[in-house]
C-alpha positions in Angstrom: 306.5 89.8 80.8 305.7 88.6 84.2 301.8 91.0 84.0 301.4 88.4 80.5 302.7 85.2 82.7 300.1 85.9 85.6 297.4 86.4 82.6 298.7 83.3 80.9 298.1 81.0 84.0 294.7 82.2 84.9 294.0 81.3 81.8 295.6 78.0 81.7 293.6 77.3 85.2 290.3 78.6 83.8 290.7 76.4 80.8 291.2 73.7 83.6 288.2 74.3 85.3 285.9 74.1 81.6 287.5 71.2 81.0 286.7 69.6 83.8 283.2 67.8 82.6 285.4 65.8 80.3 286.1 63.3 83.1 284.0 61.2 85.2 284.8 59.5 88.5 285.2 56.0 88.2 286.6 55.4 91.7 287.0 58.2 94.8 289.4 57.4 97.0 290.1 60.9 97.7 289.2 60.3 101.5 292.0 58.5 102.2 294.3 61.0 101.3 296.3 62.0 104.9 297.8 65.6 105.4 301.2 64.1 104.9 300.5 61.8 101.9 302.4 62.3 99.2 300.6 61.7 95.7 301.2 61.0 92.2 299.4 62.4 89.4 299.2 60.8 85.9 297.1 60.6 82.8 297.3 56.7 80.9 296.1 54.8 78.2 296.8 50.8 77.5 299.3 50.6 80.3 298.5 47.6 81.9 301.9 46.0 80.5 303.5 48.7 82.8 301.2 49.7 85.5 302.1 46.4 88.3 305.9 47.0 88.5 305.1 51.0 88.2 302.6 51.0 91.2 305.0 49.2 92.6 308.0 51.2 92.6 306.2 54.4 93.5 304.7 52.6 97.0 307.9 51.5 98.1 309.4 55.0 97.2 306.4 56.5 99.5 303.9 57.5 97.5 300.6 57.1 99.3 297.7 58.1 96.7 297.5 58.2 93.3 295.3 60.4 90.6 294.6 58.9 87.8 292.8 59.5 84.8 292.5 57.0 82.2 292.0 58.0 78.7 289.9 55.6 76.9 292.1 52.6 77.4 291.0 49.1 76.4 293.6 47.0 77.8 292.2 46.2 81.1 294.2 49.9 82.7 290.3 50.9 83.6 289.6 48.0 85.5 292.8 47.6 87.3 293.5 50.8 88.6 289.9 50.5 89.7 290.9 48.0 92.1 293.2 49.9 94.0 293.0 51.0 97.5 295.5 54.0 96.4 294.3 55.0 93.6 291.6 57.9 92.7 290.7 57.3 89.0 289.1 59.4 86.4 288.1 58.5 83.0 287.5 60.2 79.2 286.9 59.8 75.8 287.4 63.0 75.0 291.0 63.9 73.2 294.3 63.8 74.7 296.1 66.4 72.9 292.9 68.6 72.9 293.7 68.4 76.5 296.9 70.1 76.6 298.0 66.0 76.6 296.1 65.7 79.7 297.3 68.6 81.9 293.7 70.4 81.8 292.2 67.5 83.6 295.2 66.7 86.2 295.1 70.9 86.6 292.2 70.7 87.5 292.5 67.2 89.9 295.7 68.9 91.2 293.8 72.0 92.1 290.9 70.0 94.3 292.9 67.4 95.9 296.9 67.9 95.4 296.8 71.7 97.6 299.7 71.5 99.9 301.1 68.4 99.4 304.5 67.3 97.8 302.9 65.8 94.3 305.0 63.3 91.6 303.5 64.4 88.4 304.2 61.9 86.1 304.3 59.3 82.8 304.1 55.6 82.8 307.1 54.9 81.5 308.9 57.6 84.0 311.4 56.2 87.0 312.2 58.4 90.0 316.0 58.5 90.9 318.1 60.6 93.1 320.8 60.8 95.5 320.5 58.0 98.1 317.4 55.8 96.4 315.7 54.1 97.6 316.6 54.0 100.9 316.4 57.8 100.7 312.7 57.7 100.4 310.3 60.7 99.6 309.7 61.6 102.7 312.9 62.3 103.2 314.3 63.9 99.9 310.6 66.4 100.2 311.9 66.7 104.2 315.3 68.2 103.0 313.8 69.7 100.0 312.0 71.9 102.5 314.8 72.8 104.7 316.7 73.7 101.7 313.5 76.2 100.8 312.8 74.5 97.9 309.3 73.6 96.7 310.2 71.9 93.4 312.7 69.0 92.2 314.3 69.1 88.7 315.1 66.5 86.9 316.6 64.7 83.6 314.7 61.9 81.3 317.3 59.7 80.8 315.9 57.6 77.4 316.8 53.9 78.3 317.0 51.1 75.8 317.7 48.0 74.8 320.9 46.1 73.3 319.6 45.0 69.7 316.3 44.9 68.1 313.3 46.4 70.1 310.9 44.1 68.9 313.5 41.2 69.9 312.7 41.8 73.1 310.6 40.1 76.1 309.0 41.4 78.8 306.7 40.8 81.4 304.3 43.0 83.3 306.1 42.1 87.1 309.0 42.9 85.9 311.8 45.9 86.1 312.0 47.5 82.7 315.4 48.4 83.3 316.2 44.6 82.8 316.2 44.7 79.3 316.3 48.8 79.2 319.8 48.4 80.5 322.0 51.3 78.3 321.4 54.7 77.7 323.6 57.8 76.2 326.2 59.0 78.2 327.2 62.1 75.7 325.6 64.4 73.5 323.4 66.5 75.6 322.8 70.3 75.0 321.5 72.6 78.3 320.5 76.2 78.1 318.2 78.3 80.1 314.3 79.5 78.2 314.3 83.3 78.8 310.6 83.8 79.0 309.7 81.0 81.6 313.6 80.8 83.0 313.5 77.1 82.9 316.0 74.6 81.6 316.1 73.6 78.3 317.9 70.2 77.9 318.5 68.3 74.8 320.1 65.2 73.0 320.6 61.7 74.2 319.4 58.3 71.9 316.3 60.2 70.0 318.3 62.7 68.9 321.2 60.8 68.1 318.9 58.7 65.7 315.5 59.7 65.3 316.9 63.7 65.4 320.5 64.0 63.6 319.5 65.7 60.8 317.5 68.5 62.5 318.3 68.5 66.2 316.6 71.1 67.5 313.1 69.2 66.7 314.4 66.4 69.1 312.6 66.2 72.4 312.7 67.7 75.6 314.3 66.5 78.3 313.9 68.5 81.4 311.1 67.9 83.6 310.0 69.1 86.7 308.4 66.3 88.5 308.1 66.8 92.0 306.3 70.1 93.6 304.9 71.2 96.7 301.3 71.5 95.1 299.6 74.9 95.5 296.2 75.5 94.1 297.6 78.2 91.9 300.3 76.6 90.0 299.7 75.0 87.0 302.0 73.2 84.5 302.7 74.8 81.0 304.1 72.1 78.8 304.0 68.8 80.1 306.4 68.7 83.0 309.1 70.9 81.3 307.6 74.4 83.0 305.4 75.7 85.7 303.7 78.8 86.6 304.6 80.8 88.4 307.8 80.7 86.9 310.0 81.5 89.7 309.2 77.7 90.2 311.2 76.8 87.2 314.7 77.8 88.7 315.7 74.6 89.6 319.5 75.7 88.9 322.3 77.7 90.4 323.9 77.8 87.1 322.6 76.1 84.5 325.6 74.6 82.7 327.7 73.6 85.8 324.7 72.7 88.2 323.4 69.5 87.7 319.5 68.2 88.2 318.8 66.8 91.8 317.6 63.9 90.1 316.7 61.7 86.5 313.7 60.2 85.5 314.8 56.9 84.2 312.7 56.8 80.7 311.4 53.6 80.1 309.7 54.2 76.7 311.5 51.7 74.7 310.4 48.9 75.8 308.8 45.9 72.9 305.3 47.3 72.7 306.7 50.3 71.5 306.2 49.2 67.8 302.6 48.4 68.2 302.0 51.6 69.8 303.9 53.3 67.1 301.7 52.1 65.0 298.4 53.0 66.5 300.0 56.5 67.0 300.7 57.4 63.1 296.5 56.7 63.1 295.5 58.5 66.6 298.2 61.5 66.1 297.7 62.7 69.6 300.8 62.8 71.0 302.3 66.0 69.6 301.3 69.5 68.8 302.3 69.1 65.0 302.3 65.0 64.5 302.9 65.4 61.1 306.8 66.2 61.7 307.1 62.9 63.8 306.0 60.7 60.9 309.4 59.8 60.3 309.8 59.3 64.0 306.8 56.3 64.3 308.0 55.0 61.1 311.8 54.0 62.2 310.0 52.7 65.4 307.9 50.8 63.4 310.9 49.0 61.2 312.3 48.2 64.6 315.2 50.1 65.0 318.4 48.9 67.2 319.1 52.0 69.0 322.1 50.6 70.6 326.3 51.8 69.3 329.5 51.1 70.9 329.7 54.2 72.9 326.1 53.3 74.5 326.6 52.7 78.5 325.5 50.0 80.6 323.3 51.7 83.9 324.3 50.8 87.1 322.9 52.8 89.5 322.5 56.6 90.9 325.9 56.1 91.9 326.8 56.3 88.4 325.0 59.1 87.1 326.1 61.5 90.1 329.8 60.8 89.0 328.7 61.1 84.9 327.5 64.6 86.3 323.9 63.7 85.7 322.7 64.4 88.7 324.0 66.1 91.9 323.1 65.7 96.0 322.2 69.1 96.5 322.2 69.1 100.4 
């Protein structure tokens, strides 16, 4: 197994490295990148309604430089991130999920300008929290990461929503999501370990409770590994959920008693989600085998209330350290 592994990610990197012509340099701020920077790696398409209040939350947590590649957006993303100080951006045409949705061309990013630095690799609709935030900034989580001899933090996606119709929503692009993504699923959740890449396999939450009920193990995953101490060698297997090598992937002491280090607050629900519903039943790029997720767009589409009575208002990390959804770990 681990001869196949080794074989498997020199592949996955040399698929990186041919797919690297699908991007062009739109902006190079690459020389502004400091030993100690930390970075934050992304692929995005029509985010602009997310991008200000994203940015923002990411500086203040310490993130120095961003690498971005924008895939064909036409919402203004391109020229925006273009104006950045922090930001190195990338753009295609070229298809996301003929990308391995976009990993080939952060690989291969990652590989050039990430080496030896602690890197966020991340969505657009994906929130940082942990033990301590934000005063606890990433200096200082990576700083005792480190000590502990850890290269790697683990984490939850926590699906946040809305109370009542998504569509009945309003929101503004300055704003925190979590002001009208205020409730999320505090039950329901299903962890067990992957034998072949030893990483945690986590399901459950809202989208299972009512996009997934009647064939749950279809429902999406919710581990992610987020946060690494970049070597040129690693490389990311399926999405965020596993890395190889995949000694990188024990992010546990015991996987149904030892809670992630932190959650990714997931801030997908919020009202545009219908429109771009609708523009994915048309695109399909978004998973392997769209067709099985029809169903999925569709309910979006009728704009579903995802909210019940046993739905929980967030408060804060507090909260989800004593709900056992995230532990210290120092």
């Amino acid at each position: 197994m681990a001869y196949r592994l080794r074989w498997k990610r020199k592949r996955l990197l040399l698929r990186a490295w041919r797919k690297r012509k699908q991007i062009s340099v739109l902006k190079d701020n690459t020389d502004r990148i400091a030993p100690n920077s930390i970075l934050a790696a992304m692929t995005v398409r029509n985010e602009m309604v997310r991008l200000p209040y994203f940015m923002d939350y990411y500086r203040k947590l310490g993130v120095s430089h961003f690498l971005i590649v924008d895939n064909d957006s036409t919402d203004g993303t391109d020229d925006y991130l273009s104006k950045q100080p922090d930001v190195s951006l990338w753009t295609t045409q070229h298809g996301y999920r003929l990308s391995r949705f976009g990993l080939d061309w952060l690989t291969w990013i990652m590989r050039k300008h990430a080496h030896g630095h602690w890197c966020l690799t991340l969505d657009a609709d994906e929130l940082l929290v942990y033990t301590g935030f934000p005063n606890r900034g990433l200096q200082t989580l990576t700083a005792d990461l480190e000590d502990q001899g850890e290269r790697m933090l683990g984490a939850l996606m926590l699906d946040m929503y809305p109370k009542g119709n998504l569509g009945a929503q309003t929101y503004d692009s300055d704003s925190d999501p979590l002001s009208i993504l205020g409730w999320f699923d505090a039950q329901g959740y299903r962890v067990q370990v992957q034998p072949k890449m030893r990483n945690l396999w986590i399901q459950g939450g809202v989208r299972e409770r009512v996009f997934f009920k009647d064939d749950p193990r279809r429902a999406p995953t919710l581990n992610k590994i987020p946060l690494v101490k970049w070597h040129r060698s690693y490389v990311y297997v399926n999405s965020t959920h596993a890395l190889l090598p995949r000694k990188l992937n024990r992010v546990y002491a015991e996987p149904d008693r030892s809670p992630p280090k932190a959650v990714l607050l997931h801030t997908k629900f919020l009202p545009n989600i219908i429109e771009k519903s609708e523009e994915e039943l048309i695109r399909r790029q978004h998973f392997a085998n769209s067709a099985l997720y029809e169903d999925y767009y569709a309910t979006l589409i009728e704009d579903v209330d995802l909210w019940c009575p046993d739905s929980v208002a967030y408060e804060g990390w507090e909260q989800l350290e004593e709900l056992g959804f995230l532990s210290d770990g120092r």
